[in-house]
Structures are given as C-alpha cells and as structure tokens.
Backbone as a printed PyTorch tensor [residue, N CA C, xyz], in Angstrom:
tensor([[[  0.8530,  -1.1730,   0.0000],
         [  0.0000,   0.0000,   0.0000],
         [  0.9010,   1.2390,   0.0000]],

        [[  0.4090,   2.3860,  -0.8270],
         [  1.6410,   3.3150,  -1.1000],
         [  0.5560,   4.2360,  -0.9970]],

        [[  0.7020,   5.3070,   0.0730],
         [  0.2920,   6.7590,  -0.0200],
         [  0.4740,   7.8030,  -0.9030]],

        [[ -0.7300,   8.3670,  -1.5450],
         [ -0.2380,   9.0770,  -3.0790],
         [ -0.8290,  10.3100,  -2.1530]],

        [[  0.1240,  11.7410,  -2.7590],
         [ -0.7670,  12.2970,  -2.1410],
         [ -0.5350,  13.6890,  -3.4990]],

        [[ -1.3600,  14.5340,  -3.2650],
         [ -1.0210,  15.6120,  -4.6310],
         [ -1.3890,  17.2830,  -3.6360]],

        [[ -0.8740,  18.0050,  -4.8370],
         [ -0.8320,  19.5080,  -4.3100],
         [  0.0160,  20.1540,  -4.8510]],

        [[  0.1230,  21.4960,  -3.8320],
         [  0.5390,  22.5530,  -4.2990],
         [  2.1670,  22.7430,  -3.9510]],

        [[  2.8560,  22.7490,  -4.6380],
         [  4.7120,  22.6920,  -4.4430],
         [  5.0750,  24.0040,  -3.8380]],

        [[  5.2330,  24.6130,  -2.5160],
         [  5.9860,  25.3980,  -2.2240],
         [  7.4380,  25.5180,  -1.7060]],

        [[  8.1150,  26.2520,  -1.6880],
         [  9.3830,  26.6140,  -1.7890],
         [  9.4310,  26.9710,   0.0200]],

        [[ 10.2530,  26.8880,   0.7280],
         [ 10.1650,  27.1640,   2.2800],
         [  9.9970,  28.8880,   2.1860]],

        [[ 10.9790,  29.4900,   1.6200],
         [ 10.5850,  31.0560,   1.2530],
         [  9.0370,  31.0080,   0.8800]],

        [[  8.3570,  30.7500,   0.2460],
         [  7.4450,  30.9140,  -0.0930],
         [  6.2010,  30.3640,   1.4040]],

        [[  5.8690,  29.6490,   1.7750],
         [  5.6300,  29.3000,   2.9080],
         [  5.8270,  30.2960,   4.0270]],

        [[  7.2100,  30.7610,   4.0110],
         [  7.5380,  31.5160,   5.0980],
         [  6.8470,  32.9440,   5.0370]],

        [[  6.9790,  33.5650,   3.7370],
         [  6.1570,  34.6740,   2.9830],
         [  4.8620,  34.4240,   3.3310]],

        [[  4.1890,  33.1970,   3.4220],
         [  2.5140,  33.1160,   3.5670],
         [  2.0050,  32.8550,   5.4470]],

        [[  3.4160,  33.1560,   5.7560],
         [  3.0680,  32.7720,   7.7080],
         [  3.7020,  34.5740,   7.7410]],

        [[  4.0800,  35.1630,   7.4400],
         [  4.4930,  36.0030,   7.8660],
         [  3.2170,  37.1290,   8.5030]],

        [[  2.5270,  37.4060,   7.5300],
         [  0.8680,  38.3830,   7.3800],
         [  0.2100,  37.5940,   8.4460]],

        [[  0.3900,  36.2770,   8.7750],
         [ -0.7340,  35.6200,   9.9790],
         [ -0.0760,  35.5300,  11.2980]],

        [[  1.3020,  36.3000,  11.4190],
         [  1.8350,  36.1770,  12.5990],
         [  2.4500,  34.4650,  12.8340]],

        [[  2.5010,  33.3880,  12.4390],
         [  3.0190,  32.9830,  12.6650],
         [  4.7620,  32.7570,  12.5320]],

        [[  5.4120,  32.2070,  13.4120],
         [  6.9880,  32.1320,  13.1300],
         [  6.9340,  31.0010,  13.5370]],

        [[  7.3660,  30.2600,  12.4730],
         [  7.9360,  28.9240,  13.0650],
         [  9.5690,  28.7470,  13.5100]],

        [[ 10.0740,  27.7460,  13.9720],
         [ 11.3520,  27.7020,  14.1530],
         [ 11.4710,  26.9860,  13.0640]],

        [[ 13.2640,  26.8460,  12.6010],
         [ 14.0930,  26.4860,  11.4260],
         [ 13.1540,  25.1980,  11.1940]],

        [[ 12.8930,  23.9790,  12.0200],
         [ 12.9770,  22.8930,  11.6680],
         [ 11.4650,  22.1120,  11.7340]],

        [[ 10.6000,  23.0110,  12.1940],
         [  9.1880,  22.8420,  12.6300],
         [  8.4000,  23.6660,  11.4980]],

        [[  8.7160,  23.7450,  10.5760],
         [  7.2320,  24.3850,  10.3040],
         [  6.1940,  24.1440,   9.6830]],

        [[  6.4970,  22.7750,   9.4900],
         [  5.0560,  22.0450,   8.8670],
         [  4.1520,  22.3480,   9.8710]],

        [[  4.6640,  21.8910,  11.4030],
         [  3.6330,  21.6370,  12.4560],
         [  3.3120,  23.2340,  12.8360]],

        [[  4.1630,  23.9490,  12.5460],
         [  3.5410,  24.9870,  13.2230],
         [  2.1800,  25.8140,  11.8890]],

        [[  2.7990,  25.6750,  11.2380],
         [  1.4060,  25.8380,   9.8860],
         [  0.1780,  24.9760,  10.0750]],

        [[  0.3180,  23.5210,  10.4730],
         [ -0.5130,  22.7970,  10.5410],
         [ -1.5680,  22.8230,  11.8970]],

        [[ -0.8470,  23.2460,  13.3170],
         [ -1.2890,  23.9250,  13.7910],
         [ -2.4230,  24.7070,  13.8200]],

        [[ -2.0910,  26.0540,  12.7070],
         [ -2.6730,  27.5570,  12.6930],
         [ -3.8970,  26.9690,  11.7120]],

        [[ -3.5600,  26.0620,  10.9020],
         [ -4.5710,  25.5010,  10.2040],
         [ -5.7700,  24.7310,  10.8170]],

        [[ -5.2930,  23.7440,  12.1710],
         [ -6.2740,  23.4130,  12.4430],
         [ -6.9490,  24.1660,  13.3290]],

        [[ -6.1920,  25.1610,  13.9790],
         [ -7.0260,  25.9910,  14.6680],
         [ -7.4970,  27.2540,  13.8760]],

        [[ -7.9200,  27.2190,  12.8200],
         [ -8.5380,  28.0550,  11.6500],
         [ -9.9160,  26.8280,  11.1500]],

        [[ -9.9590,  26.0230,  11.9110],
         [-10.9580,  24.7350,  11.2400],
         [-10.3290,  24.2270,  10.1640]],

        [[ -9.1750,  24.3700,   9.8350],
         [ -8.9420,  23.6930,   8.4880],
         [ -8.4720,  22.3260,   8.7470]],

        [[ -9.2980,  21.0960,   8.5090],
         [ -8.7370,  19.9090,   8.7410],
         [ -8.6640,  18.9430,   7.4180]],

        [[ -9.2530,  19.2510,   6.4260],
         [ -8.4890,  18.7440,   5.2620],
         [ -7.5940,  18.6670,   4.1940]],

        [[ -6.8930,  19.9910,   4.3020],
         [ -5.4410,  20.3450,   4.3660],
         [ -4.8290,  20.6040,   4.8890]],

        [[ -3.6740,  20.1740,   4.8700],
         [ -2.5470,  20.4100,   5.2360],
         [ -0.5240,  20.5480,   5.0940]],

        [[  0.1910,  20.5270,   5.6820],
         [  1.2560,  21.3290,   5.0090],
         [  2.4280,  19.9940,   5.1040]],

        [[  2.7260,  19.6400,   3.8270],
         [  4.1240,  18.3010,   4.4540],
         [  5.2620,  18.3560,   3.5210]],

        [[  6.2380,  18.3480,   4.4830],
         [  7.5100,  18.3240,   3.9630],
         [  7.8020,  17.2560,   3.0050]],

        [[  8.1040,  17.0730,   1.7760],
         [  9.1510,  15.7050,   1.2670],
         [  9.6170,  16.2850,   0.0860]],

        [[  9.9780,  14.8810,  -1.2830],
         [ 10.8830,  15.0510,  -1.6680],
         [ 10.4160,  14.7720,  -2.8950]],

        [[ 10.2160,  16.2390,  -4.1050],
         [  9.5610,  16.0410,  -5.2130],
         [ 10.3870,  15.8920,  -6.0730]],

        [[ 10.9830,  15.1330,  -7.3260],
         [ 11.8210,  15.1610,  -8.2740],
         [ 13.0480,  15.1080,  -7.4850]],

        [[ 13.6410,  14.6630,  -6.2170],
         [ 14.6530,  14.5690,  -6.0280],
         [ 15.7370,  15.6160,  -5.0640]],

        [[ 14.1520,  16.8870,  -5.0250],
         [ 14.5730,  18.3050,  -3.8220],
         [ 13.2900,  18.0970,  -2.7840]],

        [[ 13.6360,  18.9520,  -1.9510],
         [ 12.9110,  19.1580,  -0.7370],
         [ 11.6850,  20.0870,  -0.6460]],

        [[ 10.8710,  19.9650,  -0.2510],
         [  9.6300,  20.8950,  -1.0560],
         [  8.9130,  20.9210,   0.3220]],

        [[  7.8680,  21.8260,  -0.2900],
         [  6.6020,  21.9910,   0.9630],
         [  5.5310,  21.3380,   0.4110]],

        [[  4.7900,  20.2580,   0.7990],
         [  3.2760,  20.5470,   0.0080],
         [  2.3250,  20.8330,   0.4520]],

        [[  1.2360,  21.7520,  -0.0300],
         [ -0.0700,  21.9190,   0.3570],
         [ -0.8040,  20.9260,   0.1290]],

        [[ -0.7590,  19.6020,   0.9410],
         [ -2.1970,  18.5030,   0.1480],
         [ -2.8900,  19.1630,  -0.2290]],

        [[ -3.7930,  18.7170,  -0.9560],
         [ -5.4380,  18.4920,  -1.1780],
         [ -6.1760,  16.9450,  -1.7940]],

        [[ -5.4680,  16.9650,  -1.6420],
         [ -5.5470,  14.7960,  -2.1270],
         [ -4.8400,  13.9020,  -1.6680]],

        [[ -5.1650,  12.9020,  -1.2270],
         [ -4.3710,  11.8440,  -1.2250],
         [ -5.4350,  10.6280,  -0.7060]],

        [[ -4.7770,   9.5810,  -1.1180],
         [ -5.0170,   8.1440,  -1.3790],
         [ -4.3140,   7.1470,  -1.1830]],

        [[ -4.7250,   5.9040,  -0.5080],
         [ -4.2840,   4.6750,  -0.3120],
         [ -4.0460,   4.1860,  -1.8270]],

        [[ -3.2260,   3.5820,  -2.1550],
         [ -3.0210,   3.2000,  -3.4320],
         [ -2.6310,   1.4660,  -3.7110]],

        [[ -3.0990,   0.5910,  -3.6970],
         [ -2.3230,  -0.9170,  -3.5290],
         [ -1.2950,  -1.1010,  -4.3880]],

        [[ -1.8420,  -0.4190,  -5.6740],
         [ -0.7650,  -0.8280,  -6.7370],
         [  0.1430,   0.1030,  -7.2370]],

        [[ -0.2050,   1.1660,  -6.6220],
         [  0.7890,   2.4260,  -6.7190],
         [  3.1160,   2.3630,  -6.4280]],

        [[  3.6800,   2.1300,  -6.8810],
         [  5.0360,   2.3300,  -6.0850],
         [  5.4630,   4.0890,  -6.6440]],

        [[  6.5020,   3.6690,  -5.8070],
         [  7.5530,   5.5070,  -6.0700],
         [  7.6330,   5.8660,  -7.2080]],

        [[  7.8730,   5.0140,  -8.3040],
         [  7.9260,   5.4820,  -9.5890],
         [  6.5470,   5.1290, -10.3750]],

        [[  5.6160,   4.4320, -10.1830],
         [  4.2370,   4.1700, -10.9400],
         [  3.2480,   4.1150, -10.0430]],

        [[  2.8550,   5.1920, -10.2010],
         [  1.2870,   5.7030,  -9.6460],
         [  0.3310,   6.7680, -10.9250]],

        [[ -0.5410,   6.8200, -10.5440],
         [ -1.4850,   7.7370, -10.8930],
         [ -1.7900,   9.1820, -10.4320]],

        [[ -1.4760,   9.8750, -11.2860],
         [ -0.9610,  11.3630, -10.6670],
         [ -2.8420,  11.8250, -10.9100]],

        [[ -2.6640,  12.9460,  -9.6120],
         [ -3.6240,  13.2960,  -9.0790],
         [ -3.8540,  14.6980, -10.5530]],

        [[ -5.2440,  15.2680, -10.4390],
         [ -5.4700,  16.5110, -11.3410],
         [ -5.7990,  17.9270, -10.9320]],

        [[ -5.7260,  18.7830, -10.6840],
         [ -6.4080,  20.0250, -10.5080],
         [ -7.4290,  19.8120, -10.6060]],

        [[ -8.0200,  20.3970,  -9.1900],
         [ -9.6360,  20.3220,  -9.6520],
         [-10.0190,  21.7800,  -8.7470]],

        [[-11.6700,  22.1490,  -8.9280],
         [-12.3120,  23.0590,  -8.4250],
         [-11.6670,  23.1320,  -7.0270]],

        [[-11.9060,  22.2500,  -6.1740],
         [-11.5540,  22.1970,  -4.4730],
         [-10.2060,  22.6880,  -4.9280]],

        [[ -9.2880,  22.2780,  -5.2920],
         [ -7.8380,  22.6360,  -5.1430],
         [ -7.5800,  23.8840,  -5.4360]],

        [[ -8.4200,  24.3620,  -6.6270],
         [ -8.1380,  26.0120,  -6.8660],
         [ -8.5390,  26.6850,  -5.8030]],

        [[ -9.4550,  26.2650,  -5.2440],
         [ -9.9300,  27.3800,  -3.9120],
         [ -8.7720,  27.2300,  -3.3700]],

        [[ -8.6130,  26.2590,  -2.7420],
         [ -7.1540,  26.6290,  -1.9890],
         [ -6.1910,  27.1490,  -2.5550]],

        [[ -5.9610,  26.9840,  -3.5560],
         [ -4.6810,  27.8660,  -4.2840],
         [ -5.0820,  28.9770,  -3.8870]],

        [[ -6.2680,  29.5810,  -3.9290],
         [ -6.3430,  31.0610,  -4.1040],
         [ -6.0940,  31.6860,  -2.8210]],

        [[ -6.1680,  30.5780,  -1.6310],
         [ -6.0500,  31.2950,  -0.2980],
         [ -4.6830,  31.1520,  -0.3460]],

        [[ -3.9570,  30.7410,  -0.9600],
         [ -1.9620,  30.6290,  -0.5400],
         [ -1.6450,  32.1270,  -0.9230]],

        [[ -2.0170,  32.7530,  -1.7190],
         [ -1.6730,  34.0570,  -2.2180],
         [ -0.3540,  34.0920,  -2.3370]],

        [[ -0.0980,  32.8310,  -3.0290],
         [  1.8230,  33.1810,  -3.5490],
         [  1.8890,  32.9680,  -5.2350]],

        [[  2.7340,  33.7260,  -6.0720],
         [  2.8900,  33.7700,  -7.1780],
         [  3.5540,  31.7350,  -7.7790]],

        [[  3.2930,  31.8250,  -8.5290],
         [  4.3390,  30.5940,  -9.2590],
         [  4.2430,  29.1340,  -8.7960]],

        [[  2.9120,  28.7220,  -8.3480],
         [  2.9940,  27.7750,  -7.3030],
         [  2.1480,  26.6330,  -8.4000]],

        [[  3.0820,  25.5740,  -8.1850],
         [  2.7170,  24.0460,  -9.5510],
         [  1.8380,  23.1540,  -8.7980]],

        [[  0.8300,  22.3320,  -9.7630],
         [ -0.0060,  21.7050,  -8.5180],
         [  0.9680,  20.3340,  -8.7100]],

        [[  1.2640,  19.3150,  -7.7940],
         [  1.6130,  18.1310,  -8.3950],
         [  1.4880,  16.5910,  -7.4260]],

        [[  1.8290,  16.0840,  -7.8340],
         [  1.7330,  14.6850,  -7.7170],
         [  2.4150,  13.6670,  -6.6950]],

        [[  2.9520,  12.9790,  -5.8350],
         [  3.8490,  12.6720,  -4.6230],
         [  3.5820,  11.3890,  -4.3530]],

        [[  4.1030,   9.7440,  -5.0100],
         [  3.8860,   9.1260,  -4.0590],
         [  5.1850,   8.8020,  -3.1120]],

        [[  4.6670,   8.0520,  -2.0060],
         [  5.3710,   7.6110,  -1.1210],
         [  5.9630,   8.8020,  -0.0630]],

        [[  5.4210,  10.0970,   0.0310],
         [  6.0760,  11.6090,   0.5070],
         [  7.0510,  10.8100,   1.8710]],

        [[  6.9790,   9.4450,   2.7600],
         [  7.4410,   9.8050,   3.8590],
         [  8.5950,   9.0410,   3.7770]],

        [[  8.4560,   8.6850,   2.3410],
         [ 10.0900,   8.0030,   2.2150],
         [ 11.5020,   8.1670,   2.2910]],

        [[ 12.2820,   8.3000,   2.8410],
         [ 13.7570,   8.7660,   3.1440],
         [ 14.6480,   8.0170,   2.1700]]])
C-alpha cells in the first residue's frame, strides 16, 4: 500500500512569505507543524502542510488529495489533477508561481 498524495509545491521562502501576514513564526525545523497547527485551529482539517521530496529536492506541500493506493510504487502511480476544491485553496496561498503536483510515497527517506 503506497500513499499518493497531490498539491501545491511550495518553496520554504514561499511558505515563510505566507506565515508572515498571519503572525506565525515557526522555528528552522518545525514548520510544517507549526502551519498545521494555525490551520487546524482556523478549522482547516483537510489540508494540510508536508515536507518531502519532489523530483529529487525538498519541497513543501499543500495537500489536497491523497489516497491509499495498492498498486501504486515511487515510480508508478497515478498522478492526481487540478480540480475546483484545489483552486480554492490555491487562491487562499496568495503566492505567485505555485505548480499543482503529484507525490507518491512523501514519507520516504
């Protein structure tokens, strides 16, 4: 079973730019949780913010999807699509340049 999950690719600058206006500061090494946090105490519980490793760099993602997958591995899965729900959220990130994309296996090292 392989966790697929999809979204929005941010850059830690970019992230950091979108906590700045809400008062949050995270420390260097926390800031998924501290975003995830402000999120759930904003009611937001079906997104959320996770660190891994897209194409081979370190990324932020904004879920908005994800799925149990049986037949899915790291390199063959079924990439997720833009949809209506996901643009709303795009529109609340209010950051320029941001790709929607695709992730399986995010907690793999």
């Amino acid at each position: 079973m392989t966790l697929v999950v999809g979204g929005y690719k941010l850059t830690r600058d970019q992230v950091l730019a979108w906590c700045a206006p809400r008062d949050i500061n995270p420390p260097k090494y926390n800031v998924a949780v501290r975003v995830n946090r402000y999120l759930r105490a904003q009611g937001i519980t079906r997104t959320y913010l996770l660190p891994c490793d897209y194409q081979g760099k370190p990324i932020f993602l904004v879920v908005t999807n994800s799925k149990d997958d049986p037949k899915a591995t790291t390199d063959k899965f079924e990439s997720f699509h833009e949809s209506e729900a996901a643009r709303r959220i795009k529109s609340e990130l209010e950051v320029e340049e941001v790709e929607f994309v695709t992730v399986a296996n995010p907690y793999a090292y």
